[in-house]
C-alpha positions as CSV (number, residue, x, y, z in Angstrom):
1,X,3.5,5.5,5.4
2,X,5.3,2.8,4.1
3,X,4.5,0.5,7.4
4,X,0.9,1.6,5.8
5,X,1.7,0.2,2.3
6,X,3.1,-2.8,3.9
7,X,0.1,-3.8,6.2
8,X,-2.6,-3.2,3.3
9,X,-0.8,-5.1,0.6
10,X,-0.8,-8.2,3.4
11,X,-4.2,-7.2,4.0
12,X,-4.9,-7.7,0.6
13,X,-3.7,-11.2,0.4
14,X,-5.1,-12.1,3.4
15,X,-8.6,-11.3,2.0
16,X,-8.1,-12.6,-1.3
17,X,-6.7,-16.0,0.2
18,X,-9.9,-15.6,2.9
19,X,-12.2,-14.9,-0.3
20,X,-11.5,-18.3,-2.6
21,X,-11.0,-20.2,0.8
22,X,-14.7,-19.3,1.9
23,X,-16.0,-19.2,-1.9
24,X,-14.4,-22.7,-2.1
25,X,-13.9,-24.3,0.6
26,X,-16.4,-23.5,2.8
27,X,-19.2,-23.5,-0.2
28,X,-19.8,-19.5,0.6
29,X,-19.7,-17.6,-2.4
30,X,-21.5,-14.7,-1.6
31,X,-19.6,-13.9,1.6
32,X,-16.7,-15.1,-0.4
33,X,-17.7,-12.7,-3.0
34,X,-17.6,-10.2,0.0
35,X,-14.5,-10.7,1.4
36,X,-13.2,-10.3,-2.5
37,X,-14.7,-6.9,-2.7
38,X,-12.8,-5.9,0.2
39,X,-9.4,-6.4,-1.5
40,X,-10.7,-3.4,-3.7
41,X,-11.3,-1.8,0.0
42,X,-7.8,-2.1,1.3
43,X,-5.8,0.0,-1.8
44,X,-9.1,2.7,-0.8
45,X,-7.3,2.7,3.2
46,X,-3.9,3.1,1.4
47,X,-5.0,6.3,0.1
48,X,-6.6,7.8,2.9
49,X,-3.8,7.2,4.9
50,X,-1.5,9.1,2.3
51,X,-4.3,11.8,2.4
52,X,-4.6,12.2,6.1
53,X,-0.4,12.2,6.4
54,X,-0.4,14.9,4.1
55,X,-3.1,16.9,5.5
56,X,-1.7,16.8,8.8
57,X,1.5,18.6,7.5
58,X,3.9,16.1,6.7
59,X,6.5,16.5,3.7
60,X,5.9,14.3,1.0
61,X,8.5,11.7,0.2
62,X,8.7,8.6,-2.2
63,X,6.2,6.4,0.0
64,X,3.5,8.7,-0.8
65,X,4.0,8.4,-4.8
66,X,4.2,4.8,-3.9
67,X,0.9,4.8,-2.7
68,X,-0.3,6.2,-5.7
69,X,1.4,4.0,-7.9
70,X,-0.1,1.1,-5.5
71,X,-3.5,2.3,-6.3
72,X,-3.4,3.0,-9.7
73,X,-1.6,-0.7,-10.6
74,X,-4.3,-2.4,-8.2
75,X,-7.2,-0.7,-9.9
76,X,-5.8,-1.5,-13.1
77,X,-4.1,-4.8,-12.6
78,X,-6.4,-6.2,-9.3
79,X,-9.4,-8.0,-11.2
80,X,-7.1,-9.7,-13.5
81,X,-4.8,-10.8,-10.4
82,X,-8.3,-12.0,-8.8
83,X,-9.6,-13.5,-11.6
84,X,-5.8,-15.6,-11.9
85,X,-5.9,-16.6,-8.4
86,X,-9.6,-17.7,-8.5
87,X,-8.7,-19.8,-11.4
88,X,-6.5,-21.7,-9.8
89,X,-7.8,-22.2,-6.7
90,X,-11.0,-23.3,-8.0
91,X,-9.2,-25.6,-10.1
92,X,-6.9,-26.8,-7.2
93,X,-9.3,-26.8,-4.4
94,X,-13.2,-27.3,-6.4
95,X,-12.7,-29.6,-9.2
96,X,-12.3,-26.1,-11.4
97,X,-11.4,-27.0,-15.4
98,X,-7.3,-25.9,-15.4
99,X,-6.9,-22.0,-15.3
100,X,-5.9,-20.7,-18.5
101,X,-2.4,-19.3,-19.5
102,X,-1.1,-16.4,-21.7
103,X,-0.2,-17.3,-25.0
104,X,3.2,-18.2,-25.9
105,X,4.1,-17.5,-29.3
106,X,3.0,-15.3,-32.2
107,X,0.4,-12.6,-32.7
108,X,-1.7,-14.1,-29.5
109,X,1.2,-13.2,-27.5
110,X,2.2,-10.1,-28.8
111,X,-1.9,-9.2,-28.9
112,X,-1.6,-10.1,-24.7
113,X,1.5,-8.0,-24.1
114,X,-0.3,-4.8,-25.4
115,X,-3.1,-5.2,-23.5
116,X,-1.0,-5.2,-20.5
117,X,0.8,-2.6,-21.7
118,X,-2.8,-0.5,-22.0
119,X,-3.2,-1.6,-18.3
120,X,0.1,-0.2,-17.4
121,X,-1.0,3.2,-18.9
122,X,-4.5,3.1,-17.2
123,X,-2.7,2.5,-13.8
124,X,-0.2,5.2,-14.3
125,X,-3.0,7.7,-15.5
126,X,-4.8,6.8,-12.3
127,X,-1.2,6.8,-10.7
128,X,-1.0,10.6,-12.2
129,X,-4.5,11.8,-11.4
130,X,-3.6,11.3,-7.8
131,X,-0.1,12.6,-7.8
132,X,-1.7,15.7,-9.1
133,X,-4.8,16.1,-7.2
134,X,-2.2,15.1,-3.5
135,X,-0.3,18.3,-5.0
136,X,-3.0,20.9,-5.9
137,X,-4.5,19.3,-2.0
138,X,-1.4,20.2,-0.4
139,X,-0.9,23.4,-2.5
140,X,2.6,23.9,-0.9
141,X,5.7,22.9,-3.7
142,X,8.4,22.3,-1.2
143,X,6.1,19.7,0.6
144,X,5.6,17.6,-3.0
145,X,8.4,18.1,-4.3
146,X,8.9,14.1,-4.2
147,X,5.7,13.8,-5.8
148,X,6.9,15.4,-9.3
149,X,9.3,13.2,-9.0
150,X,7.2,9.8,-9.1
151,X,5.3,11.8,-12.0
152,X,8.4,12.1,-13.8
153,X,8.7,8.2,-13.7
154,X,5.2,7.4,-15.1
155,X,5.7,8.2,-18.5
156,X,9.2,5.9,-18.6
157,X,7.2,3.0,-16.9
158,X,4.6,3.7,-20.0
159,X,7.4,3.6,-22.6
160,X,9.5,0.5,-20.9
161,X,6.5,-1.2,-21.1
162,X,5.7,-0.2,-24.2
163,X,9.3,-1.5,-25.8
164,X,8.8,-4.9,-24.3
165,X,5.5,-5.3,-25.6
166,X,6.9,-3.9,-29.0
167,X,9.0,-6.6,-29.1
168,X,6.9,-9.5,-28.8
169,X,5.0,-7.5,-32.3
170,X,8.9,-7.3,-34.0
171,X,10.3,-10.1,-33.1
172,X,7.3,-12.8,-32.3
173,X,8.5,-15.9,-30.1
174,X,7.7,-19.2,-31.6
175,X,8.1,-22.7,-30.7
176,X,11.5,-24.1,-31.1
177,X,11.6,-27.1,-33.5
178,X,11.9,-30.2,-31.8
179,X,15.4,-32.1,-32.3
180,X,15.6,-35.4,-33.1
181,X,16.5,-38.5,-31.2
């Protein structure tokens, strides 16, 4: 499973790189435009292979809840990360304007880190619905027993995430005053 999870988060770069490369380079941006959609593709592969492993018997362990967690983060987090990359290649490679960065200091900042922080919880709520529906699939609690277990770690990736973005509300970062001379 995990030689699984490897191979589909290269493939993923692969077709992202392959995707702004043709978009850009080769002046394709439909096909380019295809070869984007098929990152989205590659996290579906990750979970059919964790479907058919478990279907075929085998004993959960922490590379299936990975592959959840893989899923759930790429569904949540994967346009962003493609809309980032695009930026900057198109700026790099097509005369693109310069990609835009998070905010630094203040309420921008602090408004940025809770909407990741929402994006965390959509990917563990995705993370969860398939942790759950991989048990009730399997039906047998000795062979998910490891999949409770990456359950039990969604709601502390939720609340880490949540205190870091807390802090940037409490204690807002701003821009160091300049020193003379």
């Amino acid at each position: 499973m995990v030689a699984v999870i490897v191979a589909c988060e290269i493939g993923f770069w692969i077709l992202l790189g392959a995707g702004l490369a043709t978009r850009y380079l080769l002046g394709r941006p439909k096909a380019g435009a295809a070869l984007l959609i098929g990152t989205a593709l590659v996290d579906v592969l990750t979970l059919i292979a964790a479907v058919i492993d478990l279907r075929r018997g085998a004993t959960a362990d922490w590379s299936h809840g990975l592959a959840a967690l893989y899923l759930g983060f790429s569904v949540a987090f994967g346009p962003t990360l493609v809309r980032w990359a695009d930026e900057r290649f198109a700026h790099r490679f097509a005369g693109g304007p310069p990609p835009t960065k998070p905010p630094k200091y203040g309420a921008a900042r602090a408004r940025y880190e809770w909407i990741l922080w929402l994006r965390a919880v959509v990917a563990c709520a995705i993370a969860g619905a398939l942790l759950f529906g991989a048990i009730e699939l399997v039906g047998d609690a000795e062979r998910t027993a490891a999949l409770g277990g990456t359950l039990g770690a969604l709601p502390r990736i939720v609340v880490i995430w949540g205190i870091v973005a807390a802090t940037y509300t409490v204690w807002p970062n701003s821009p160091r005053a300049r020193r003379p001379g």
